[in-house]
C-alpha beads as a LAMMPS data file, in Angstrom:
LAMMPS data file: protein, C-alpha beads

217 atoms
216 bonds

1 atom types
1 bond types

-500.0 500.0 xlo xhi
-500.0 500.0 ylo yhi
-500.0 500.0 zlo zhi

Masses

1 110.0

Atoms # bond

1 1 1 56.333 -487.053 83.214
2 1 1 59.519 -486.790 84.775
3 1 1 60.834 -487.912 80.848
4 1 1 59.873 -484.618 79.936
5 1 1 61.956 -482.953 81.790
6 1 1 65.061 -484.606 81.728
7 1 1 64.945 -484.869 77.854
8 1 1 66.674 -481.643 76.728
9 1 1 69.695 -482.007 79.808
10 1 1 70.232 -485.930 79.066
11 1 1 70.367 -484.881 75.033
12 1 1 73.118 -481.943 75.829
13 1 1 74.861 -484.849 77.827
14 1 1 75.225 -487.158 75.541
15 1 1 76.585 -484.477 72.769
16 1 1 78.816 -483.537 75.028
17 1 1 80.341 -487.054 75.513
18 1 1 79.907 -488.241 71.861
19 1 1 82.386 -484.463 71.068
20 1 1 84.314 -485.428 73.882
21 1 1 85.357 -489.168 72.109
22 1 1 85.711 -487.599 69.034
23 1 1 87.691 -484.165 70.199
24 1 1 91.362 -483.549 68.161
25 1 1 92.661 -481.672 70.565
26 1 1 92.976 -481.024 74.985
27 1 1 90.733 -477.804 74.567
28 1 1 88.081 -479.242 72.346
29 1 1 88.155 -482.152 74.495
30 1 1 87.601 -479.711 78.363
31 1 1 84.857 -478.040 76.619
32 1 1 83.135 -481.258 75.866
33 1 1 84.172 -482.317 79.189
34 1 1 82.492 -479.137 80.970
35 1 1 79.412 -479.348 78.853
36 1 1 78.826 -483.028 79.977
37 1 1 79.246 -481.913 83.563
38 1 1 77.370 -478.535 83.239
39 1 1 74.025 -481.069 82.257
40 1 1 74.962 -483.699 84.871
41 1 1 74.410 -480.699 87.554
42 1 1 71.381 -479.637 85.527
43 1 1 69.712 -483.342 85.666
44 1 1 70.783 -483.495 89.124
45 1 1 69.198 -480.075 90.178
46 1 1 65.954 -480.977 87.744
47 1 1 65.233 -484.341 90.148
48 1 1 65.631 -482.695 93.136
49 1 1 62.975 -479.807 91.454
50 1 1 60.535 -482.926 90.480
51 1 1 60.782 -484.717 93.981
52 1 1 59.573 -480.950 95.440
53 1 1 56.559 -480.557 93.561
54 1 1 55.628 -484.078 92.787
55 1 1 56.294 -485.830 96.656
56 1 1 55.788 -482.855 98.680
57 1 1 53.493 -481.080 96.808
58 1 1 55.399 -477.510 96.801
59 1 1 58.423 -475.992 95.345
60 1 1 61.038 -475.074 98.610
61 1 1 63.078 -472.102 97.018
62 1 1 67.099 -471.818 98.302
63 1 1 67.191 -468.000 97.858
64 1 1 70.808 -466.284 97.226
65 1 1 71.366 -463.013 94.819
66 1 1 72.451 -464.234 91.457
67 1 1 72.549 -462.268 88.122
68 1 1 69.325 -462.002 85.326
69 1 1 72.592 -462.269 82.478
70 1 1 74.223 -465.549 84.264
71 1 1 70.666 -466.895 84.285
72 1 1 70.373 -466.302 80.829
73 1 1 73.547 -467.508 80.085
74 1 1 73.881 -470.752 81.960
75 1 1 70.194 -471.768 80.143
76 1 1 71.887 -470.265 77.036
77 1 1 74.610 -472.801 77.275
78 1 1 72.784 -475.671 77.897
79 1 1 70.383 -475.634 75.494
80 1 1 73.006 -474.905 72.589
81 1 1 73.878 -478.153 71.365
82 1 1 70.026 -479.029 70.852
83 1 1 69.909 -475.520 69.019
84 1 1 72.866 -476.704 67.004
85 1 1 71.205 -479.819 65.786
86 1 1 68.596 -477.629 63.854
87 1 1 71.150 -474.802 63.007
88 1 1 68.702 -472.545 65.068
89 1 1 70.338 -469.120 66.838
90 1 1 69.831 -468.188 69.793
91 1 1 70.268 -464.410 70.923
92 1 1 70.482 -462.913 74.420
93 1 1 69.591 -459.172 74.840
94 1 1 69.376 -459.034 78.550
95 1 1 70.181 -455.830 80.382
96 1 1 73.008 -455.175 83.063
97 1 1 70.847 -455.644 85.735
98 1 1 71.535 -455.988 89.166
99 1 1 71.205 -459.160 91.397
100 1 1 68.021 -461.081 92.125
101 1 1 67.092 -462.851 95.352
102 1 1 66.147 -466.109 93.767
103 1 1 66.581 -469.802 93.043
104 1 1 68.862 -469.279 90.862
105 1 1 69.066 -472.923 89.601
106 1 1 64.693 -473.316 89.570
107 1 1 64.810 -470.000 87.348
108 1 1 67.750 -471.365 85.035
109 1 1 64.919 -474.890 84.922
110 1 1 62.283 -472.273 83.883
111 1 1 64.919 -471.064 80.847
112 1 1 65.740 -473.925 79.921
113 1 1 62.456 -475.502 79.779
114 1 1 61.340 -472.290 77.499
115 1 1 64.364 -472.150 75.146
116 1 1 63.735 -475.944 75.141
117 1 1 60.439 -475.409 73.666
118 1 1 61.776 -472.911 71.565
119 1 1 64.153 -474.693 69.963
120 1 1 62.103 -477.615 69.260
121 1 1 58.656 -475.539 67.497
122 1 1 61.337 -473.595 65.506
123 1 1 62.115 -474.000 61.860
124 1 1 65.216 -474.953 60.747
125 1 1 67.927 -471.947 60.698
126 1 1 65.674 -469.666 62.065
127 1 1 66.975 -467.237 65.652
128 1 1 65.706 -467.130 68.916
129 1 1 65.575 -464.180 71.383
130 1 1 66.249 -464.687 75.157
131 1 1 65.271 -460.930 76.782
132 1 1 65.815 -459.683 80.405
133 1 1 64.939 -456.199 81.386
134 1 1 63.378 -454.578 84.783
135 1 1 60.175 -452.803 84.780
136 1 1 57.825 -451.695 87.095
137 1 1 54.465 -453.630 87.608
138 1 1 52.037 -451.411 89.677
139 1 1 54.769 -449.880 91.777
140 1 1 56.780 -453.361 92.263
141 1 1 59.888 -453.724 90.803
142 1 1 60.373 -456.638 88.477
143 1 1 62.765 -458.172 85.796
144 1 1 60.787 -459.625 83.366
145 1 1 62.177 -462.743 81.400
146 1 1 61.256 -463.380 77.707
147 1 1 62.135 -465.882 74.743
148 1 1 60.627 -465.703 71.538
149 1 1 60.690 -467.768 68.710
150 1 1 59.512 -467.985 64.522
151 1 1 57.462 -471.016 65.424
152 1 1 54.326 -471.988 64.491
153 1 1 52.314 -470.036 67.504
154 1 1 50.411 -471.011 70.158
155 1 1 46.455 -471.865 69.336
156 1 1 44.092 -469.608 71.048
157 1 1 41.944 -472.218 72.534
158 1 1 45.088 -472.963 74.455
159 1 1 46.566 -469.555 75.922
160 1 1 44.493 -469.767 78.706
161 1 1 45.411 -473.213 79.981
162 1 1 48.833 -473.420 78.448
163 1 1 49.936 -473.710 81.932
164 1 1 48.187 -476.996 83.517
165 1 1 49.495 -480.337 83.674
166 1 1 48.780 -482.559 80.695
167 1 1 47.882 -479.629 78.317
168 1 1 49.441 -480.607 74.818
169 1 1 50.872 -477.234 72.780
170 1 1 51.074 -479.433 69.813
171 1 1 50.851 -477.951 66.706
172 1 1 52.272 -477.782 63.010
173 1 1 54.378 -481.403 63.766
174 1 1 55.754 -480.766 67.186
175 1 1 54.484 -481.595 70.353
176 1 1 54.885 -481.142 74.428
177 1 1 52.418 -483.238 76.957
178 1 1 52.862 -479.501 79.033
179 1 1 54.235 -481.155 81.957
180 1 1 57.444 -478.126 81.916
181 1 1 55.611 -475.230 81.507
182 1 1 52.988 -476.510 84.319
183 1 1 56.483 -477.338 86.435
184 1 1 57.451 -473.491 85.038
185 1 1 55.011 -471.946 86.601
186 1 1 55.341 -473.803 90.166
187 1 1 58.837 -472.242 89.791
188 1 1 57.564 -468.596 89.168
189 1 1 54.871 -468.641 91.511
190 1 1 57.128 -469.555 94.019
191 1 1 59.637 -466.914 93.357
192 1 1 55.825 -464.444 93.495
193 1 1 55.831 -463.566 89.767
194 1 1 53.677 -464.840 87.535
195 1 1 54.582 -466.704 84.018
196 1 1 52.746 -466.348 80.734
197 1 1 52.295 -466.527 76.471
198 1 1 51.572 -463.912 73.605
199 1 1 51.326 -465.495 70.431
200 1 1 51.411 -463.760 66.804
201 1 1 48.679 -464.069 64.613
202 1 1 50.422 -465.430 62.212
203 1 1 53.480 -467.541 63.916
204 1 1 55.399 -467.244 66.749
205 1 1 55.040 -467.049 70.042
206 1 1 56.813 -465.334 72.839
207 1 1 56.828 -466.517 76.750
208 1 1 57.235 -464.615 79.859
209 1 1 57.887 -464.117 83.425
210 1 1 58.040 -461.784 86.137
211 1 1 60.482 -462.085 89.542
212 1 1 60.559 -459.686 91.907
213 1 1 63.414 -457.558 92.305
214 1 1 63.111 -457.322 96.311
215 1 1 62.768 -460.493 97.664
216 1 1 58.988 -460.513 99.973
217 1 1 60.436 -462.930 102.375

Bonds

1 1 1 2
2 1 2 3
3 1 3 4
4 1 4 5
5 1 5 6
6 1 6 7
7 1 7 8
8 1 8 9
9 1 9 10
10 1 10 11
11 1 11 12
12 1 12 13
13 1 13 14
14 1 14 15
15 1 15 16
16 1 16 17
17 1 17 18
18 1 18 19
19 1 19 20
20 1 20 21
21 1 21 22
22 1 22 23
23 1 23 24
24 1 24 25
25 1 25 26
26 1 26 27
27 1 27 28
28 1 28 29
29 1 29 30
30 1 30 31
31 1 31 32
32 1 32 33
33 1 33 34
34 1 34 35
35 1 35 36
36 1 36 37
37 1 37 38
38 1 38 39
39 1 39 40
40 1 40 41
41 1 41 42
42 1 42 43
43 1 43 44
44 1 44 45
45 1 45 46
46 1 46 47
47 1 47 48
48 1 48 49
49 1 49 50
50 1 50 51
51 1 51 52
52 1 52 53
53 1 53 54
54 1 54 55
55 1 55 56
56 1 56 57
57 1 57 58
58 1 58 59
59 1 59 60
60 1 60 61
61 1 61 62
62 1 62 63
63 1 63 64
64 1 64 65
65 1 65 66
66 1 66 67
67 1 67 68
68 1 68 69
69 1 69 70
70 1 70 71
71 1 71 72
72 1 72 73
73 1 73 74
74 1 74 75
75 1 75 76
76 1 76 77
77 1 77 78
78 1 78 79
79 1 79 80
80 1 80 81
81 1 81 82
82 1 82 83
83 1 83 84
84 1 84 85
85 1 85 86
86 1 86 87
87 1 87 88
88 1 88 89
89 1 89 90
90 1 90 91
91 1 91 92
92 1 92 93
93 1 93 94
94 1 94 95
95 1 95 96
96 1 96 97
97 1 97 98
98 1 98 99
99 1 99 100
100 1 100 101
101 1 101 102
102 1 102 103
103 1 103 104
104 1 104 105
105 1 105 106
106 1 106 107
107 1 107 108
108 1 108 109
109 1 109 110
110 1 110 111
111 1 111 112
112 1 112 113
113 1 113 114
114 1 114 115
115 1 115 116
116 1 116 117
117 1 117 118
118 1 118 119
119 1 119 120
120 1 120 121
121 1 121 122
122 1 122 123
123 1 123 124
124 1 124 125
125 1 125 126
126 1 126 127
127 1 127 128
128 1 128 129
129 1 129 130
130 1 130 131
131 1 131 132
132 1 132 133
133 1 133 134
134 1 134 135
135 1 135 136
136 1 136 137
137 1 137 138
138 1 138 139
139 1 139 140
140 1 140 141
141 1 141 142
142 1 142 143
143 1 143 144
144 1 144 145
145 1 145 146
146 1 146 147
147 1 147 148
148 1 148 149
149 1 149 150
150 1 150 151
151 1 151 152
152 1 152 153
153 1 153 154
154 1 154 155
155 1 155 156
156 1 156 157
157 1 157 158
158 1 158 159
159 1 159 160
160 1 160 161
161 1 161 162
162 1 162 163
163 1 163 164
164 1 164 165
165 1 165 166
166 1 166 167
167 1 167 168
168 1 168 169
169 1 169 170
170 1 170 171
171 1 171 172
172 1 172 173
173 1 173 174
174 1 174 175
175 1 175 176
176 1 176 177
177 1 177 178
178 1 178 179
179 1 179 180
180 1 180 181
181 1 181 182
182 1 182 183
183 1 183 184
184 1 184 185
185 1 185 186
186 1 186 187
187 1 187 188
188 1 188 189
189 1 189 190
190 1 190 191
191 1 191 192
192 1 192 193
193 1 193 194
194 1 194 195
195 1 195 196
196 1 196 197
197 1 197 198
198 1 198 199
199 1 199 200
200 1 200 201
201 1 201 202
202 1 202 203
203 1 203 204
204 1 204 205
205 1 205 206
206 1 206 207
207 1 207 208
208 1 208 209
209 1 209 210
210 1 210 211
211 1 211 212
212 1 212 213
213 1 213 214
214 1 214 215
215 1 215 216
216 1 216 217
């Protein structure tokens, strides 16, 4: 389970050293360095996510206001050499929106865990949208987090129990055990929004979640 996880961070890392031995130059070589130790905090951050829900059965939140476009970003960057391995784009359209009081490092787990999936039920060469933007859900004020991909969809046996532990999303070749997105939505509930899927009929699929914009604690 906790294999999962760490998959997409430990990947990143290792790119990052293997460009790092191979770099021609001092600023090709901090970039690589950076990247390494960008995924070193994210692996760190991701065990001490795993011993919350898995040892004491909740998700403790370490609330501070951080930025909807540095959340996006930070997953953005972290996820990019896996997205470069399959020539896939990824695009951010997120808002300027103003600062949430959040986790800021559980919500960039949530992104990365998304994009993650993403990356890995798109087609070769094909984009990816990462979206931010604030709306209004029955009077609350939310920002509401997106990524959609070209992939192969979600089967509609499985939209309503995407979400549990152990669920497999496999489909068309590629395959998750559902362990993240069940971690995902620990995160989100946490935070009080709520995370979930809209799938094409045809392909694609495009997941989402809400955080408050006021914190309720």
């Amino acid at each position: 389970m906790i294999a999962h996880d760490m998959r997409t961070p430990l990947n990143a890392l290792r790119l990052g050293i293997q460009a790092a031995k191979t770099a021609q130059d001092p600023k090709a070589l901090q970039s690589s360095l950076e990247l390494a130790e960008r995924n070193i905090k994210a692996l760190s951050d991701l065990v001490e996510s795993l011993v919350d829900l898995s040892i004491q059965g909740k998700c403790e939140l370490s609330l501070r206001p951080v930025l909807p476009s540095d959340l996006v970003a930070s997953a953005i960057i972290q996820i990019k050499p896996m997205a470069e391995q399959k020539s896939v784009t990824i695009m951010a359209k997120e808002a300027d929106l103003p600062p949430l009081i959040a986790d800021g490092s559980r919500l960039i787990r949530v992104l990365v865990n998304l994009l993650s999936n993403a990356v890995r039920f798109s087609p070769l060469n094909e984009s990816i949208v990462v979206d931010a933007k604030a709306r209004s859900n029955d009077g609350h004020e939310v920002v509401v987090f997106s990524v959609s991909d070209d992939g192969p969809g979600v089967p509609s046996s499985d939209i309503d129990r995407i979400f549990v532990a152990g669920v497999s999303i496999s489909n068309s070749g590629a395959s998750s055990n559902g362990l993240g997105l069940a971690v995902c939505k620990e995160i989100v509930e946490a935070h009080g929004g709520r995370i979930w899927v809209e799938t094409g009929k045809a392909h694609g699929a495009t997941f989402s979640f809400s955080i408050p914009q006021t914190s309720r604690w």
